[in-house]
Wavefront OBJ file of the C-alpha trace (Angstrom):
o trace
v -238.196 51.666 75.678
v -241.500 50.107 76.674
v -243.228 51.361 79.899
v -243.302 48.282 82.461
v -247.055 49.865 82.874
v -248.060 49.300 79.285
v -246.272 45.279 80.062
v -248.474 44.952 83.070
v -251.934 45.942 81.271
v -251.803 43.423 79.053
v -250.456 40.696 81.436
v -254.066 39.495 82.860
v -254.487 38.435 79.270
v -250.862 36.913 78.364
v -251.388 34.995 81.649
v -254.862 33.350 81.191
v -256.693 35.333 84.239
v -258.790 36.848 81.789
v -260.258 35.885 78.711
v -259.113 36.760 75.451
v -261.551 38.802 73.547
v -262.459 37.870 70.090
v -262.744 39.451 66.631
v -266.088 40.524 66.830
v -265.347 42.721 70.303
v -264.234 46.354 69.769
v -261.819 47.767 72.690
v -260.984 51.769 73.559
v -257.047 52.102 74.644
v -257.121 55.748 76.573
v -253.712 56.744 77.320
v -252.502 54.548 74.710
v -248.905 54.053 74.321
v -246.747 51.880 71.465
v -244.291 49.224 72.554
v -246.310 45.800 73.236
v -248.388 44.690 71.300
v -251.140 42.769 72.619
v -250.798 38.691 73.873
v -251.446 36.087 70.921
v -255.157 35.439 71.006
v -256.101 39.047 71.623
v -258.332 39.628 68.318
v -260.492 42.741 69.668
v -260.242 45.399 67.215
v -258.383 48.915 69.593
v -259.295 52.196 69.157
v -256.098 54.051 70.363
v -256.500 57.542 72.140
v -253.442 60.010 72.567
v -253.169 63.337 73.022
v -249.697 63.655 72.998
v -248.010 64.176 70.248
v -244.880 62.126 70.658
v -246.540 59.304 71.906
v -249.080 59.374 69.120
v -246.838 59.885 66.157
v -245.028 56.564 67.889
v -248.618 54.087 67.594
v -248.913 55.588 64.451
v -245.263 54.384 63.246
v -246.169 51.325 65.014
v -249.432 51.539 62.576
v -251.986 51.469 65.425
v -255.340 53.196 64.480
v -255.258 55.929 66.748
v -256.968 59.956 67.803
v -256.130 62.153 70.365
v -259.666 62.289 70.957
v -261.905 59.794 72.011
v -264.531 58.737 69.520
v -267.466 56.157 69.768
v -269.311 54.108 72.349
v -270.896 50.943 73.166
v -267.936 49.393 73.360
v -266.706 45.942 74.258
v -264.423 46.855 76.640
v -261.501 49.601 77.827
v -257.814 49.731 78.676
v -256.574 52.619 80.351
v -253.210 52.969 80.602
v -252.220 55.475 84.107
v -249.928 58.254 83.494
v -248.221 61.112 86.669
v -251.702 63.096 86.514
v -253.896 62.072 88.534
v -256.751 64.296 87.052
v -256.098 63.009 83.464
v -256.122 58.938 85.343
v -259.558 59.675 86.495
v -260.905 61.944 83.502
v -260.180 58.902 81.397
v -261.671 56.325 83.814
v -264.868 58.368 83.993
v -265.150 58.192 79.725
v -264.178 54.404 80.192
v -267.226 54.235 81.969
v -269.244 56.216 79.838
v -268.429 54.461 76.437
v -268.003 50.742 77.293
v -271.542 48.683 77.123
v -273.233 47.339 80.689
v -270.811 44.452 81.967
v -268.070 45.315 79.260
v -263.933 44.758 80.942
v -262.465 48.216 81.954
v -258.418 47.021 82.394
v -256.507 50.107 84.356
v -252.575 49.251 84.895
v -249.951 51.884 86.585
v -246.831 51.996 88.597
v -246.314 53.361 92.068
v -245.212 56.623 90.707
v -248.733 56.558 88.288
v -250.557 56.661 92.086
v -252.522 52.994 90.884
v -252.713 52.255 94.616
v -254.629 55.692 95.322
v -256.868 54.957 92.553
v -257.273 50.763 93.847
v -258.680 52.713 96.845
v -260.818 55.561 94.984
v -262.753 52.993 93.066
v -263.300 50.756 96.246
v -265.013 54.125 97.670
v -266.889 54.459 94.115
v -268.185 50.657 94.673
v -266.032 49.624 91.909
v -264.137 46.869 93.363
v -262.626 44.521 91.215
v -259.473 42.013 90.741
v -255.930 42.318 90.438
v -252.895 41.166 89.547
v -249.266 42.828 90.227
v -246.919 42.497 87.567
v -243.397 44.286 86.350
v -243.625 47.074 89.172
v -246.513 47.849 88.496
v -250.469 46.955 89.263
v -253.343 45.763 86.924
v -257.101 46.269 88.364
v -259.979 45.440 86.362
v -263.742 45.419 87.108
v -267.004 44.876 84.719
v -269.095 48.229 84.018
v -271.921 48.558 86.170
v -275.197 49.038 84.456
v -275.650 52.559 86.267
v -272.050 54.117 86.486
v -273.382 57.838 86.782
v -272.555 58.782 90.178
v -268.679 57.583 89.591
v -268.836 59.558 86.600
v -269.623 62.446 88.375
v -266.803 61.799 91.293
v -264.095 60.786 88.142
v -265.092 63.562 85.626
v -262.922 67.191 86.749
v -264.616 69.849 85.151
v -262.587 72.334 83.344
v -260.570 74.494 85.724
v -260.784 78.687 85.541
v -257.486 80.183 86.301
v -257.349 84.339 86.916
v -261.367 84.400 85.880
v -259.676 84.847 82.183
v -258.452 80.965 81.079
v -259.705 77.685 80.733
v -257.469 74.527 81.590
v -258.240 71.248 82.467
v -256.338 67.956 84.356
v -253.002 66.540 82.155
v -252.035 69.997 81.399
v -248.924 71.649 82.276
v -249.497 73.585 85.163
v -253.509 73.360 85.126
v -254.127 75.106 88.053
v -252.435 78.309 88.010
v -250.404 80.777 85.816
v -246.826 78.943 86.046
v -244.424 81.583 87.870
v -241.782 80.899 84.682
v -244.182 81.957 82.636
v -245.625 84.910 84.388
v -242.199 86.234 84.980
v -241.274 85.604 80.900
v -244.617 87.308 80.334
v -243.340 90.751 82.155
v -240.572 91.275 79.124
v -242.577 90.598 76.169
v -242.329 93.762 73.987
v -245.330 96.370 74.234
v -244.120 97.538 71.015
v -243.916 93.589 68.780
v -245.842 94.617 65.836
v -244.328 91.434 63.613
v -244.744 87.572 63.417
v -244.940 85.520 66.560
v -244.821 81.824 68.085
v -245.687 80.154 71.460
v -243.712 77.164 71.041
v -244.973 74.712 73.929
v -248.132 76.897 74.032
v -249.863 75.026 76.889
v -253.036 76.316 77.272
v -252.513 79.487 76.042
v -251.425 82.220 78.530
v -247.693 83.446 76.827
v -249.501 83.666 73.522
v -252.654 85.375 75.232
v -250.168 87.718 77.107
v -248.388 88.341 74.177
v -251.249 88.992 72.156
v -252.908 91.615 74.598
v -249.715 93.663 75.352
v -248.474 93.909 71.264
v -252.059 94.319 69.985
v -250.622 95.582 66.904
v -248.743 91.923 66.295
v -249.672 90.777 62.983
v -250.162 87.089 64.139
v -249.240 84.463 66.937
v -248.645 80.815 66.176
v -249.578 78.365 68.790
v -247.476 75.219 68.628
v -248.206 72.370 71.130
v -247.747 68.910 72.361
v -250.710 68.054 73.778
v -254.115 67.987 72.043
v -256.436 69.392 74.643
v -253.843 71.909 75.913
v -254.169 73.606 72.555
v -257.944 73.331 72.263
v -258.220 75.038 75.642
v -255.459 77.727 73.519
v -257.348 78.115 71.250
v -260.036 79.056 73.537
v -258.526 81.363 75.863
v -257.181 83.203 72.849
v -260.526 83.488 71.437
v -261.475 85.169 75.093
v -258.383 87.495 75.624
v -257.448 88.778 72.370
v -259.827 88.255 69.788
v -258.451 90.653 67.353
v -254.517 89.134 66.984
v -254.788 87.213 64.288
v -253.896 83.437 65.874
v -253.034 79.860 64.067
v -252.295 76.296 66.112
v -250.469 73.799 65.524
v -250.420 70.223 67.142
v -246.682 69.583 66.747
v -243.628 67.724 68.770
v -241.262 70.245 68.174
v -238.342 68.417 69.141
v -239.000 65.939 65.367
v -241.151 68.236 63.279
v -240.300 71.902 62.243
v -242.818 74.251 61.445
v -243.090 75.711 57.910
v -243.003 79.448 58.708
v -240.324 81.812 60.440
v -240.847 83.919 62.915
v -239.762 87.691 64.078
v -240.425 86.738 67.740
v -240.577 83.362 69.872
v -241.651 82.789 73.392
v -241.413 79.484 75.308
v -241.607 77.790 78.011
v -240.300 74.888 77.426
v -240.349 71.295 78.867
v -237.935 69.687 81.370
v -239.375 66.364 82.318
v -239.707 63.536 80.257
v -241.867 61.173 82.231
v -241.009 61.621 85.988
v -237.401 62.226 85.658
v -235.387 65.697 84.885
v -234.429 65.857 80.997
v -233.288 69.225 79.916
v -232.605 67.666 76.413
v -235.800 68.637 75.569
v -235.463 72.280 75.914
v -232.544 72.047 74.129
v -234.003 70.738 71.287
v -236.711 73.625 71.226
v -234.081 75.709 71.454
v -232.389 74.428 68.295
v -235.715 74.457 66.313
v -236.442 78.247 67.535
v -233.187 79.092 65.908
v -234.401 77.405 62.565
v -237.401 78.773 62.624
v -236.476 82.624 63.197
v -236.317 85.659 60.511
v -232.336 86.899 60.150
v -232.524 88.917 63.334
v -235.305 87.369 64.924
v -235.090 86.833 68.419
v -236.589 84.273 70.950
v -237.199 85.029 74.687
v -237.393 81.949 77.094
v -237.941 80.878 80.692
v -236.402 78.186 82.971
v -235.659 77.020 86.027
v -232.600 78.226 86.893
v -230.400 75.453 87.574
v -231.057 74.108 83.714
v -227.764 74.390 81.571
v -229.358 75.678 78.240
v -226.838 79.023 77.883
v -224.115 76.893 76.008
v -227.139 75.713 73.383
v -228.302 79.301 72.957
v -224.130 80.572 72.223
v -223.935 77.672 69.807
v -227.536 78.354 67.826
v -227.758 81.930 68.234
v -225.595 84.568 66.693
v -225.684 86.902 69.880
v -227.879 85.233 73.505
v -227.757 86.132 77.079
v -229.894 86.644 80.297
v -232.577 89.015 80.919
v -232.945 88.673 84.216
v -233.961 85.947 87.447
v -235.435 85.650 90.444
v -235.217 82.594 93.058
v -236.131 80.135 90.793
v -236.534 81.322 87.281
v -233.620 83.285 84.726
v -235.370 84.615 81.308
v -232.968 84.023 78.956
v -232.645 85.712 75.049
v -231.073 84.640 71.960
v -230.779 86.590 68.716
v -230.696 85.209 65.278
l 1 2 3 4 5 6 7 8 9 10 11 12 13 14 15 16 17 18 19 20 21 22 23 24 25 26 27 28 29 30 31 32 33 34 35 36 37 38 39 40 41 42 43 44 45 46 47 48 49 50 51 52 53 54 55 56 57 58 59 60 61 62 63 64 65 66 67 68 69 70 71 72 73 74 75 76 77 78 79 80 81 82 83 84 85 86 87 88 89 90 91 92 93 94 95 96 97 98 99 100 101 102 103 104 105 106 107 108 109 110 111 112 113 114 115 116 117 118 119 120 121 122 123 124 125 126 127 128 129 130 131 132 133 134 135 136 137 138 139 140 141 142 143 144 145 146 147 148 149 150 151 152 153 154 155 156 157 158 159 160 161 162 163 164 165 166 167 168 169 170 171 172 173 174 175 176 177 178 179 180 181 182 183 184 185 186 187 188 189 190 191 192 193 194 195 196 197 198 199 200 201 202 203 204 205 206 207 208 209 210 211 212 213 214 215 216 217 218 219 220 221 222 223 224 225 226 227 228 229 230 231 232 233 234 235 236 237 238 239 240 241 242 243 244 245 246 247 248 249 250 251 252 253 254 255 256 257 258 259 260 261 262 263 264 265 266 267 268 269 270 271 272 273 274 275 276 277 278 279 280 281 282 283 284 285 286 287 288 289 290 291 292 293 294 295 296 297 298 299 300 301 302 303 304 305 306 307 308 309 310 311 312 313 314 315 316 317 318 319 320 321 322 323 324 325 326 327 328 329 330 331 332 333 334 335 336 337 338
C-alpha cells in the first residue's frame, strides 16, 4: 500500500504550486519509496536512494534506478521522503543540501508520526524557511538551496555515535544509541565453547555477531545478514574492531523473501517487530521460518524478544525440539533445535 507521505511529496507538483521540472534536470529521491509514480509532466531524471532492503528490492520491481547509497552532486533538485527517525530525517536533509546546486528545489513531505512539524520548525531556526502545502495527512515543505548551506549542514549532519567505547552506529539504526537490553541479555547464553558455522540474522550494527565472535574465538565463521545498508557497514566495522580474527561474511538481505545459500550450526537474532510504526510480529515469524531452513540437521538457533510476542507456536511447528531459556521483565530468550 502506498504511504500517504510518498502521495503528499509529489502533490506540490500534481497540483500546479510548483513547476514541473524538465528532461534536462536531474533529481536525488533520499528515502525513496515505490508506489506513485511521479505527476504527468514530471520529466527530471531520479536517482533513488534506499537503504533498506525491502523497500529497495520494491523500486527496483517497480524498475526505478536506485542505491542504498547516495551517489553524485550538482544536482537539480531533491525529494526527501521523512521516515520515524528523526536522525536519519535530518542526516538526509543535510546531504540534500550538500548535493543539490545553489537555488536547486529540496521537496521534504512526512506525516505527524514522521515528526514533519518538528522539522517545519528546525529549519525555520536553520533560516530555511520555505512554503507548504498539507495534503493526505501529511505535510509538504519545500525551500530553494541557499548558496552557503554549511552551518545547517553542520546542525543536520549526526556524526556517528560510539556505544560502550567498542561500536560504531549511526541515526536510522535499530537501537543506535545503546546495546539493546534483548540483545545483551541473548548475548549472556551464547556458547563459550561454538567452534562451528554461525549467523546474525538481523545483524544491526554488529554487537550479537561481535559478542559471539569474541566469546567462541575458535568459531570457524559468522555470517552477518541485514536489512539495512549502513547498519551492516557499521557491522562490518565493529567486527573488524572486536574480533578481527573470526573469520566474518555480510550479507545485505530481507530475510523474510530471500534465503541465504549456506546452512548454519548456530543462529542468533534479534529479530524485528515493527513494521512502520505499528506492532507486527509476522516478521519474526518469518525469520524464524528461514532460520529453520537455513540450519545444519541439529543446528540450533537462539533468539530474543519481548516477551509478550507469540513466536513459541512458530518455533514447535519449524523446529524439531524449541523452548525457553530464560526471561527477565521484558525479554524471554527462546531456543529451537533443528
Amino acid at each position: 500500500m502506498t504511504r500517504d507521505a510518498l502521495k503528499t511529496l509529489f502533490h506540490p507538483f500534481a497540483t500546479g504550486t510548483l513547476a514541473l521540472p524538465g528532461a534536462e534536470q536531474r533529481y536525488l529521491f533520499l528515502g525513496a519509496e515505490a508506489g506513485q509514480r511521479p505527476p504527468a509532466g514530471f520529466e527530471a531524471a531520479i536517482d533513488a536512494v534506499q537503504p533498506l532492503r525491502p523497500l529497495y528490492r520494491a523500486l527496483e520491481a517497480a524498475r526505478v534506478a536506485v542505491t542504498p547509497l547516495i551517489e553524485g552532486d550538482d544536482y537539480d533538485g531533491a525529494l526527501v521522503l521523512l521516515n520515524k527517525h528523526r536522525g536519519e530525517n535530518e542526516n538526509r536533509l543535510a546531504e540534500a543540501l550538500r548535493r543539490v546546486r545553489t537555488g536547486g528545489l529540496i521537496v521534504i513531505a512526512g506525516g505527524k508520526e514522521d515528526g514533519v512539524q518538528s522539522l517545519r520548525k528546525r529549519l525555520d531556526q536553520l533560516g530555511l524557511s520555505g512554503d507548504s502545502m498539507p495534503k493526505y495527512h501529511g505535510l509538504a515543505l519545500w525551500f530553494a538551496r541557499p548558496e552557503d548551506p554549511s552551518a545547517a549542514i553542520d546542525k543536520l549532519a549526526a556524526a556517528p555515535v560510539r556505544i560502550a567505547n567498542s561500536f560504531i552506529a549511526a541515526p536510522g539504526m535499530f537501537s543506535h544509541d545503546r546495546i539493546d537490553e534483548g540483545s545483551e541479555l541473548l548475548a549472556t547464553r551464547i556458547p563459550e565453547d561454538f567452534h562451528g558455522h554461525a549467523a546474525d540474522f538481523g545483524a544491526g550494527w554488529g554487537y550479537l555477531a561481535a559478542t559471539l565472535g569474541g566469546r567462541a574465538p575458535q568459531a570457524k565463521g559468522i555470517d552477518l545478514f541485514e536489512a539495512h545498508y549502513e547498519a551492516l557497514e557499521a557491522a562490518r566495522q565493529n567486527m573488524a574492531v572486536n574480533c578481527p580474527n573470526v573469520p566474518a561474511r555480510y550479507y545485505w538481505m530481507d530475510l523474510t523473501a530471500e534465503t541465504p545459500r549456506d546452512h548454519y550450526d548456530l543462529i542468533v537474532m534479534n529479530p524485528p517487530f515493527h513494521e512502520g510504526h505499528a506492532v507486527d510480529h509476522g516478521l519474526g515469524a518469518a525469520m524464524i521460518r528461514m532460520a529453520a531452513k537455513s540450519l545444519k540437521a541439529g543446528g540450533r538457533l537462539l533468539m530474543v524478544a519481548n516477551r509478550g510476542l507469540p513466536y513459541e507456536p512458530v518455533l514447535k511447528e519449524a523446529f524439531k525440539e524449541s523452548g525457553e531459556t530464560c526471561r527477565n521483565a521484558r525479554f524471554k530468550v527462546l531456543w529451537g533445535k533443528r
